[in-house]
C-alpha positions as CSV (number, residue, x, y, z in Angstrom):
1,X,72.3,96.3,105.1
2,X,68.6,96.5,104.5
3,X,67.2,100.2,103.7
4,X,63.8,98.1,104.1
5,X,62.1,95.5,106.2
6,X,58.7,94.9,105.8
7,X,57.5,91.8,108.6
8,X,54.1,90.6,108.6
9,X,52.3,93.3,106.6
10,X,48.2,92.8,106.9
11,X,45.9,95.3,105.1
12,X,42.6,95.0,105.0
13,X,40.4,97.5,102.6
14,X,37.7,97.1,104.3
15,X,36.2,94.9,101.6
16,X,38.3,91.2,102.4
17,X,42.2,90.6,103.3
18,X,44.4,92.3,100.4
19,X,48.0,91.6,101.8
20,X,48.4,88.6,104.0
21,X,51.8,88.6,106.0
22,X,53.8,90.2,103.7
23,X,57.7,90.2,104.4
24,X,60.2,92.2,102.2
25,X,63.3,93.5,102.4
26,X,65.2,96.4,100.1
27,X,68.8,96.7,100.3
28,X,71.2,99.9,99.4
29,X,71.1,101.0,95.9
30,X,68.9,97.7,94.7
31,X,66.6,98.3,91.7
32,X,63.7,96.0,92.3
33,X,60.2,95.9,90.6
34,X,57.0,95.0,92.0
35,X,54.8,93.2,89.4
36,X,51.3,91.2,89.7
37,X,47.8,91.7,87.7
38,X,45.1,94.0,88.6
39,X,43.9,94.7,91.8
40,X,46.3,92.9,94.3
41,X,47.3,95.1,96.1
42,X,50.6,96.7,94.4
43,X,49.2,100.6,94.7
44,X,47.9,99.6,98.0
45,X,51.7,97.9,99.2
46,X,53.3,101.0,98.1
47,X,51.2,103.3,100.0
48,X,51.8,101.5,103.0
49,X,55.5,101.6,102.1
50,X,55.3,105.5,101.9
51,X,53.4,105.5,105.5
52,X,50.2,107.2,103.4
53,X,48.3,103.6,104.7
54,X,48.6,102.3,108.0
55,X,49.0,98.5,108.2
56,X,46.3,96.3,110.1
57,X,48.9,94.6,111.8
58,X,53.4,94.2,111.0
59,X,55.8,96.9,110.4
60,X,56.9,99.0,107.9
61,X,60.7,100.1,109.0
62,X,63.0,102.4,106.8
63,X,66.4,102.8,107.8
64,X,67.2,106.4,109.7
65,X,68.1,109.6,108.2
66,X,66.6,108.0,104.5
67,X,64.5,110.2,102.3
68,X,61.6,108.6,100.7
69,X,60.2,109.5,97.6
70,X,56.9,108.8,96.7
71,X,55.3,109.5,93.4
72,X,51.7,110.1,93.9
73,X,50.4,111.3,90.4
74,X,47.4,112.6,91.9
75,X,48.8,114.9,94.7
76,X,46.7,118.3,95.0
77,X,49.2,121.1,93.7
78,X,48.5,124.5,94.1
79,X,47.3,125.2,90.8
80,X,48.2,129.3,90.9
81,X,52.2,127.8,91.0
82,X,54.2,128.1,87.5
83,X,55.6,125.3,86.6
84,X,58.9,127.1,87.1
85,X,58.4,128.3,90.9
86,X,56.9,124.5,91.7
87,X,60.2,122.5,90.4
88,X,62.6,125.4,92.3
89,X,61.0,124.3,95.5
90,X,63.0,121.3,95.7
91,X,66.3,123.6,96.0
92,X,64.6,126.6,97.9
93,X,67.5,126.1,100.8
94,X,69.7,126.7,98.2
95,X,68.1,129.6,96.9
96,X,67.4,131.1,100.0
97,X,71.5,130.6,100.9
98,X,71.9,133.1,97.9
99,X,70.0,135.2,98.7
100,X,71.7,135.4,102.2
101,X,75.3,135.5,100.4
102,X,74.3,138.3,98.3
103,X,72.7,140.3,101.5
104,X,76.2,139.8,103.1
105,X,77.7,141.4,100.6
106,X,75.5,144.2,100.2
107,X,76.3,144.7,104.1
108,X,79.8,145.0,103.4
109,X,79.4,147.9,101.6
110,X,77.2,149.7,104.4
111,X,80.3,149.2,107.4
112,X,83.1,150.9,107.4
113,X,85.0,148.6,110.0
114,X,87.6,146.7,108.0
115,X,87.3,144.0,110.7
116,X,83.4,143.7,110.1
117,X,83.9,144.0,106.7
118,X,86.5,140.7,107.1
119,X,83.7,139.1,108.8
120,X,80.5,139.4,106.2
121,X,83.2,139.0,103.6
122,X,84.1,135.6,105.3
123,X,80.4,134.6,106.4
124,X,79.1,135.2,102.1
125,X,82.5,133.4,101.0
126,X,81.4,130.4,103.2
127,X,77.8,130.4,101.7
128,X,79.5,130.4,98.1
129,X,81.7,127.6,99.0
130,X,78.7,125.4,100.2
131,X,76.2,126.5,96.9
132,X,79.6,125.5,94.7
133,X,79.7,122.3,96.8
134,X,75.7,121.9,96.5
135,X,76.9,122.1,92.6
136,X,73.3,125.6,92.5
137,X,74.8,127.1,89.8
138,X,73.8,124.5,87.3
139,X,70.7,123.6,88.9
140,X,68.8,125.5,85.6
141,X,70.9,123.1,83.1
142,X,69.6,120.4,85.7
143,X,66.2,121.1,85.6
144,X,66.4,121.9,82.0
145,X,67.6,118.4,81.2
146,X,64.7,117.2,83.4
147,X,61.9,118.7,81.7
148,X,63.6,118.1,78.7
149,X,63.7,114.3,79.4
150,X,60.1,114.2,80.7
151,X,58.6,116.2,77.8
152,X,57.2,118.6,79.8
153,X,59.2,121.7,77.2
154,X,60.2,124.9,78.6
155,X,57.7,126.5,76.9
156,X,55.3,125.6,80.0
157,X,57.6,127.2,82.8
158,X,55.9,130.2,83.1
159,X,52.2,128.4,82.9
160,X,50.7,128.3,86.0
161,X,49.7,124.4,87.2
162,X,46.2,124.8,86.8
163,X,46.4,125.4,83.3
164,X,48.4,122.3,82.3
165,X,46.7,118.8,81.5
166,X,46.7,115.9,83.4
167,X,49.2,114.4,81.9
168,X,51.6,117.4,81.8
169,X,51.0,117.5,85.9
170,X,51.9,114.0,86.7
171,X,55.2,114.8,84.6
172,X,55.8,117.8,86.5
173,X,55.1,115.3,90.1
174,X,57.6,113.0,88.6
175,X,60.3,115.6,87.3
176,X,60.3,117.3,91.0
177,X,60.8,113.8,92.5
178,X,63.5,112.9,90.3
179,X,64.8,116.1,91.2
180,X,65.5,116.0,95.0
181,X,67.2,112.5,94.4
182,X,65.6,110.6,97.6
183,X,67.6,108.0,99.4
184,X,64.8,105.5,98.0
185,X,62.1,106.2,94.6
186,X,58.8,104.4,94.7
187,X,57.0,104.9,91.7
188,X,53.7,103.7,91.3
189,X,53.3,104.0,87.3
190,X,55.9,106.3,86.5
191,X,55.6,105.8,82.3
192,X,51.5,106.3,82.3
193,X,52.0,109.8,80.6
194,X,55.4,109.3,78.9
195,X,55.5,108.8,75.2
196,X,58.2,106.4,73.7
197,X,61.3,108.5,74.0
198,X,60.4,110.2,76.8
199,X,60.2,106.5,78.8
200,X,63.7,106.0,77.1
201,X,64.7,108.8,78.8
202,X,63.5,107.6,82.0
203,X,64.6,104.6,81.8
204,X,68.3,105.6,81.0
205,X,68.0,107.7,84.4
206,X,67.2,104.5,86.4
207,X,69.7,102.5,85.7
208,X,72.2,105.1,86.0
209,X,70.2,106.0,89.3
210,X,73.0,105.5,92.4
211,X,70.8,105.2,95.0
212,X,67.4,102.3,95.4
213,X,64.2,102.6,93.8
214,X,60.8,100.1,93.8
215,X,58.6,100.8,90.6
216,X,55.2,99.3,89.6
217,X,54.9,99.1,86.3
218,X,52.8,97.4,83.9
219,X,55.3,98.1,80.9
220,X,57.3,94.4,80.3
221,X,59.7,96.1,77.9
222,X,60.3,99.1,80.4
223,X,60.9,96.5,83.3
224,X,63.0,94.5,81.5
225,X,65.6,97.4,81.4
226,X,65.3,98.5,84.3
227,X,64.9,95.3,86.5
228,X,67.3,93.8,88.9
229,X,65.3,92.1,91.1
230,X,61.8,91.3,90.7
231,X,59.2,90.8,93.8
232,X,55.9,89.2,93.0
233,X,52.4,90.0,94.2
234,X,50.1,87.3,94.2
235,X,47.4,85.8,96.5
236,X,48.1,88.8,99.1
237,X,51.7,87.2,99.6
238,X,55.1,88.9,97.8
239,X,57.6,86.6,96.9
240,X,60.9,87.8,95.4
241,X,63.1,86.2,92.5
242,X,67.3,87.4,92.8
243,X,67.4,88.6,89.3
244,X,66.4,90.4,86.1
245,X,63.0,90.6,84.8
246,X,63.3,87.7,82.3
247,X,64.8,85.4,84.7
248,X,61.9,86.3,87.1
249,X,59.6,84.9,83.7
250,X,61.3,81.5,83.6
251,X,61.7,81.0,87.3
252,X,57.8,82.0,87.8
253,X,57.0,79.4,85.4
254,X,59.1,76.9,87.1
255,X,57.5,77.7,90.3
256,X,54.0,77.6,88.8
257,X,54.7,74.5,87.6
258,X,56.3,73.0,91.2
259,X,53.0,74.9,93.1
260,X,50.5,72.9,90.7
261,X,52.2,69.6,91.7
262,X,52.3,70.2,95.2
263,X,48.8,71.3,95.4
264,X,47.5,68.0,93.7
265,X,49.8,66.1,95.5
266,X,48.3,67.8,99.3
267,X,45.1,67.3,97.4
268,X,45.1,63.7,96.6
269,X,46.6,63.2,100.3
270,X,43.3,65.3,102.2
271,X,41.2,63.1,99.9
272,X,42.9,59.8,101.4
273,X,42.9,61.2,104.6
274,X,39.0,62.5,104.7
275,X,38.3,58.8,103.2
276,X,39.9,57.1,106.1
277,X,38.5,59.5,108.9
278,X,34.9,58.5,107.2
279,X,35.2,54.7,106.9
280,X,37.0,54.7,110.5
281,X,35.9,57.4,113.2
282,X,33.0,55.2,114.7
283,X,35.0,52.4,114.5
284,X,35.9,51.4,118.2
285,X,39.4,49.7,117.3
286,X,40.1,52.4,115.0
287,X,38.6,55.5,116.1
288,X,41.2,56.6,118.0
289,X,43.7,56.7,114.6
290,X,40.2,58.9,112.8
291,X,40.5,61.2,115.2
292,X,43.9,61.3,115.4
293,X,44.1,62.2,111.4
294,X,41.5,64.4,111.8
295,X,43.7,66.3,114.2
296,X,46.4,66.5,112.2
297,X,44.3,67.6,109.1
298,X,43.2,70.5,111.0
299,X,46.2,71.9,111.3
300,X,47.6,71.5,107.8
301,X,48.7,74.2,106.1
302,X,46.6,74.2,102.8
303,X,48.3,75.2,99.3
304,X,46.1,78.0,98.0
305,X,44.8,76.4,94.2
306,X,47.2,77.8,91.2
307,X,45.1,79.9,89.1
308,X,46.3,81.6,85.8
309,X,46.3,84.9,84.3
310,X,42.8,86.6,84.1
311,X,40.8,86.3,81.3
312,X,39.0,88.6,79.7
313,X,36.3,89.4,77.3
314,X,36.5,92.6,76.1
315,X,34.3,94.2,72.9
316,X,32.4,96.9,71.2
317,X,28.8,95.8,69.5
318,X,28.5,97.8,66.5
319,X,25.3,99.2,65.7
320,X,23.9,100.5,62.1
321,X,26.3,102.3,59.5
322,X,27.3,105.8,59.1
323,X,27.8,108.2,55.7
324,X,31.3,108.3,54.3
325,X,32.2,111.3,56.3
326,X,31.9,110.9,59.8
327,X,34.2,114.0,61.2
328,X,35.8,116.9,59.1
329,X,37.9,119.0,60.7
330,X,38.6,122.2,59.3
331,X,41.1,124.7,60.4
332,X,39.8,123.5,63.9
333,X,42.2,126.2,66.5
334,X,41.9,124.3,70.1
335,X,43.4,125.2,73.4
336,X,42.3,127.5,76.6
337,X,43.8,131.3,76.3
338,X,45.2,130.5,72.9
339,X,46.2,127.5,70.6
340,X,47.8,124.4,71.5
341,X,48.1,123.2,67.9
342,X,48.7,124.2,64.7
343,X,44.9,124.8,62.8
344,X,44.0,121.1,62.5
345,X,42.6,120.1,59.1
346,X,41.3,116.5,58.0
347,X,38.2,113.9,57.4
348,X,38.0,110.5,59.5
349,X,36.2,108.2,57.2
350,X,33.8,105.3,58.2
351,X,35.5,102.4,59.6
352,X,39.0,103.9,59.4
353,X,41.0,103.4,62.6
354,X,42.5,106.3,63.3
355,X,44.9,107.1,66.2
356,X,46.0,110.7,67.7
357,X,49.5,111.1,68.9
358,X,51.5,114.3,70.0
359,X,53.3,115.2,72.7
360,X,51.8,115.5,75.9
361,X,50.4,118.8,76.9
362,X,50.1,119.3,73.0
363,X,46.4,118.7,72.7
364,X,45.4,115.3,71.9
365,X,43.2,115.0,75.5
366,X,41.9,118.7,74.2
367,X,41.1,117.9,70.6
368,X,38.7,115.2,71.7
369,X,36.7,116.9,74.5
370,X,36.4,120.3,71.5
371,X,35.0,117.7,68.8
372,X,33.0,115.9,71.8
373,X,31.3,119.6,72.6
374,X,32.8,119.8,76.0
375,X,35.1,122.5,75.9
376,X,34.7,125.2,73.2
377,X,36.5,126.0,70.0
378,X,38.6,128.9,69.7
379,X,38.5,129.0,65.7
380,X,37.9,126.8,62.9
381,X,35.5,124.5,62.1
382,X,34.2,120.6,62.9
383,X,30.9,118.4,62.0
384,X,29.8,114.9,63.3
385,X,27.8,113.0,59.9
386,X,24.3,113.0,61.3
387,X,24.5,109.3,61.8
388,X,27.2,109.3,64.2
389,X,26.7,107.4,67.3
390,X,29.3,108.1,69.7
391,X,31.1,105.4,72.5
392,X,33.7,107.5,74.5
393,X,35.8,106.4,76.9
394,X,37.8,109.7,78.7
395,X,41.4,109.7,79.8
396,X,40.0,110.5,83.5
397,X,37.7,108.6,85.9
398,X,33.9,110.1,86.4
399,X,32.4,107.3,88.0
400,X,30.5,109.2,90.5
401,X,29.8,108.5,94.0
402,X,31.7,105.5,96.0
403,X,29.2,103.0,94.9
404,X,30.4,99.5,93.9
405,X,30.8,98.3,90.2
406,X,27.8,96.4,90.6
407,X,25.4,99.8,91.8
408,X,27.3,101.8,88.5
409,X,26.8,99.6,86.1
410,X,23.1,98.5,87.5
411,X,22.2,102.0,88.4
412,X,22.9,102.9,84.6
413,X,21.4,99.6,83.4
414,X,18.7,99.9,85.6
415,X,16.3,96.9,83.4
416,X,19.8,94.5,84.0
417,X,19.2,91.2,86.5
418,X,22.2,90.6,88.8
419,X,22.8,87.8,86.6
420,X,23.4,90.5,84.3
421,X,25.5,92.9,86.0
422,X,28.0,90.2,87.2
423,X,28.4,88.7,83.9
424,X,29.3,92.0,82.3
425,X,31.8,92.4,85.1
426,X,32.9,89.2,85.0
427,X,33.6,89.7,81.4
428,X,35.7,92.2,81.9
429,X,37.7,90.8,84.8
430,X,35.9,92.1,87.5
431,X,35.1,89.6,89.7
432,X,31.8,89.0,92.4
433,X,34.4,90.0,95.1
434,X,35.6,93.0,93.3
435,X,31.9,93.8,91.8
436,X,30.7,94.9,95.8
437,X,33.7,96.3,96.9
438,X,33.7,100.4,97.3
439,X,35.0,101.9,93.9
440,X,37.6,103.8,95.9
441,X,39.2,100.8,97.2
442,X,39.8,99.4,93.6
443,X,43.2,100.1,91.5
444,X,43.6,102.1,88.5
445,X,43.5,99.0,86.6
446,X,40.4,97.9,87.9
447,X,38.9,101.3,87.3
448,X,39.7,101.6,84.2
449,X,37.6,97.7,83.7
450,X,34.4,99.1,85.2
451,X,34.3,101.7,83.1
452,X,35.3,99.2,79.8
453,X,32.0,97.5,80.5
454,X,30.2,100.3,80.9
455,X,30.7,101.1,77.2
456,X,29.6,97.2,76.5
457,X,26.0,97.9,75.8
458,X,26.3,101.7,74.3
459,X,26.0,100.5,71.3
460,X,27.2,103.0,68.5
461,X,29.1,103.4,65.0
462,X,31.7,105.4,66.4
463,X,34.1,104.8,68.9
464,X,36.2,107.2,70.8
465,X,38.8,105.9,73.7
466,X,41.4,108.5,75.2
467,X,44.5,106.8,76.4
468,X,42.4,103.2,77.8
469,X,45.6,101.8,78.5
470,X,47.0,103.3,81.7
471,X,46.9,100.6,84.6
472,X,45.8,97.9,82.9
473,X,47.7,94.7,82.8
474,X,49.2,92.8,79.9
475,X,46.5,90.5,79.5
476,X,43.9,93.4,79.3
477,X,45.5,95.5,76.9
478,X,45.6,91.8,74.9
479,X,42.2,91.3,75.0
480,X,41.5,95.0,74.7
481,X,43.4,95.1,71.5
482,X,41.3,92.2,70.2
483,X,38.5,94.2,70.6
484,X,39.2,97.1,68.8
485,X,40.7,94.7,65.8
486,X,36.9,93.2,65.6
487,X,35.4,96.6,66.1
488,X,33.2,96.9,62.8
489,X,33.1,100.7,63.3
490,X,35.0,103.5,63.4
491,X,37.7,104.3,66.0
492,X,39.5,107.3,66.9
493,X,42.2,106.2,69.6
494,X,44.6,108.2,71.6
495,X,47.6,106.3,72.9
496,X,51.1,107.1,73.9
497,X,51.8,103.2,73.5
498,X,53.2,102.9,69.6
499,X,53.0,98.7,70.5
500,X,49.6,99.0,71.3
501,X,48.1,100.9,68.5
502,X,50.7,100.5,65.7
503,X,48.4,96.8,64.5
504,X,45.2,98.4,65.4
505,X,45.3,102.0,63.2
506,X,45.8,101.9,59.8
507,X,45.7,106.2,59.6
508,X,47.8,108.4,62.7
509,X,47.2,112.2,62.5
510,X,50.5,113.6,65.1
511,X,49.5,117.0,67.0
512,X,52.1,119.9,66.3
């Protein structure tokens, strides 16, 4: 029985079709993935599925009595929350059945009727009962294991949400939905903030998950494990392969393949057919047949043209040399009311490559934005060499406004032609389409390519890039690690992906 049917889905952003027609279905306990490049739609899709977008025209139907789970890493949370009081919520029934059990019993010892007494004895036994059923009393252990799992540490339970980074909050978003165990999961990006055991860990849960669960993911070796059937986004149309996520690779290829000959094939035959409707329609004897054709060509349904995977062009121009020492760090203390780290201590050399891992929450997001002068030091010491001209790309968004690409980059650029503009985009995998569409109405991935070629012309010596990775594709993060292999600079990277940086840095300095 389907937990899902999806008929005819049409969204438009506002900006061009993104989904045309869509049909899906998502049976009891399936494991399915939903995969495609940048920008078609796969955020989008999975809002609709969670009823936060309404479709321009289909149906979005869930089976009855079925809790949905969305994970929406950028939900507002009430920041004065601890972390603690925030992941409770999801069993606050439970909690408020105990606290009605131990009232009973406090009532029993206010009555003197034996009969009454039977009563409230009976009416806090039956709330035990249900909380043993509900399995509450190991709901701490549960939780425990969760954070645990996540990397989120107990240490942060009693920190109030405001306090914790961005990272640290979309952990605690996923940990609470993984929590209250919805009929259905549908994560959009679930690994984005997970270092490499901690996406173990996740991925462990899934496949042991009982229940159904649809996850974007741009992570091949994270949907390869978790996989069991694939669906496919391309040209605003989902198609879905019956299997894991390496059969989905060979079958796509197959398909690719078949799609290419029939689109020559219907090519070749409109050719022909336009030919013959040109050499005949003022014909008298065989104007009638033209027209005929040209009837019937009308009507055909035209194979869209096979394209491949986007290309890109990603780099970093490199302007003059710095001095041997471009950063020392010494006894540097970061954090907010108190340290995050251990006193940091070392010298990033020119033209090293040098990445900065940790834990989430530990720092690494911090460390940068102290050294960049944005958030002050509580103790120690740092110094830039003189020469140091600084590239940095931050984890989070700040393009400002809801401009388009095109009215960023130009607005910053202002001496660019259009020709310009669009070749930098273009570059970069934003295409002309994509270039004048609002920036809200673009996908992390795309986002995160606007802002890429923004750094394109700040030419410097040093190069700075917190976490570039999240939402981009597999052909980006290629052609972005290309980039930073031909970078003639220096490079301080933070990433949480070891396969991304582990051929680009040569020197990794781990947060404690």
């Amino acid at each position: 029985m389907s937990l899902l049917r999806v008929r005819n889905l049409k969204f438009d952003h506002g900006e061009g079709t993104l989904l045309k027609g869509v049909n899906v279905r998502l049976f009891e306990k399936e494991h399915a993935v939903l995969v495609g490049p940048n920008g078609t739609g796969k955020s989008t899709f999975m809002k609709l599925l969670a009823k936060r977008l309404i479709p321009d025209t289909g149906d979005v139907e869930w089976q009855n009595n079925k809790q949905v789970g969305y994970l929406d890493q950028y939900a507002t949370l009430d920041d004065n929350l601890t972390l603690e009081t925030y992941l409770h919520g999801v069993f606050e029934d439970l909690f408020q059945l105990e606290i009605k059990m131990e009232s009973l019993y406090e009532d029993v010892g206010e009555v003197s009727d034996s009969n009454k007494q039977t009563k409230l004895l009976n009416r806090a036994s039956d709330i035990g009962d249900t909380l043993l059923e509900k399995d509450f009393y190991a709901i701490k252990s549960k939780i425990g294991k969760m954070i645990g799992g996540l990397g989120l540490s107990e240490k942060f339970l009693n920190s109030p949400l405001g306090t914790l980074s961005g990272g640290m909050r979309a952990k605690a978003i996923l940990a609470k939905l993984l929590l209250e165990e919805a009929d259905v999961l549908l994560l959009d990006e679930p690994t984005n903030f997970l270092d490499v055991e901690h996406i173990e860990w996740l991925t462990t849960f899934l496949k042991q998950y009982e229940k159904a669960y649809f996850v974007v993911s741009h992570d091949e070796e994270f949907l390869k494990k978790i996989a069991k059937t694939v669906f496919a986004l391309e040209y605003g149309a989902i198609e879905r392969y019956k299997g894991d996520y390496a059969f989905y690779l060979s079958e796509r290829l197959l398909r690719h393949e078949q799609h290419e000959k029939a689109y020559d094939s219907q090519k070749k035959f409109i050719k022909k057919t336009e030919d013959f409707i040109q050499k005949n329609i003022t014909r008298a004897s065989t104007s009638k047949r033209a027209k005929s054709r040209r009837k019937m060509l009308g009507k055909i349904h035209k194979i869209h043209r096979p394209t491949d995977n986007p290309s890109y062009t990603f780099a970093f121009p490199f302007s003059r040399p710095t001095g041997r020492d471009v950063l020392e760090v010494d006894a540097l203390e970061i954090g907010y009311e108190g340290p995050l780290t251990d006193p940091l201590s070392f010298i990033i050399r020119r033209g090293e490559k040098v990445v900065i891992t940790g834990e989430n929450g530990i720092g690494k997001s911090t460390f940068i934005k102290t050294v960049m002068g944005q958030l002050p030091k509580i103790n120690g010491h740092y110094e830039w060499i003189d020469t140091a001209k600084i590239a940095y790309f931050e984890q989070e968004s700040h393009l400002k406004g809801d401009g388009t690409p095109f009215e960023i980059v130009h607005n910053t650029y202002p001496h660019f032609t259009k020709k310009d503009v669009l070749s930098l985009l273009g570059h970069h995998g934003i295409d002309y389409t994509m270039a004048t569409r609002r920036i809200s109405t673009l996908s992390g991935g795309e986002k995160t390519k606007v802002r890429l070629a923004m750094l394109y012309h700040k030419k410097g010596n040093v190069l700075i890039l917190d976490e570039p990775t999240n939402h981009l594709d597999a052909n980006a993060k290629s052609a972005l690690k290309e980039a930073l292999l031909e970078y003639k600079g220096t490079l301080i990277l933070v990433s949480h992906e070891r396969e991304f940086y582990q051929d680009i840095c040569d020197i990794e300095y781990t947060l404690f």
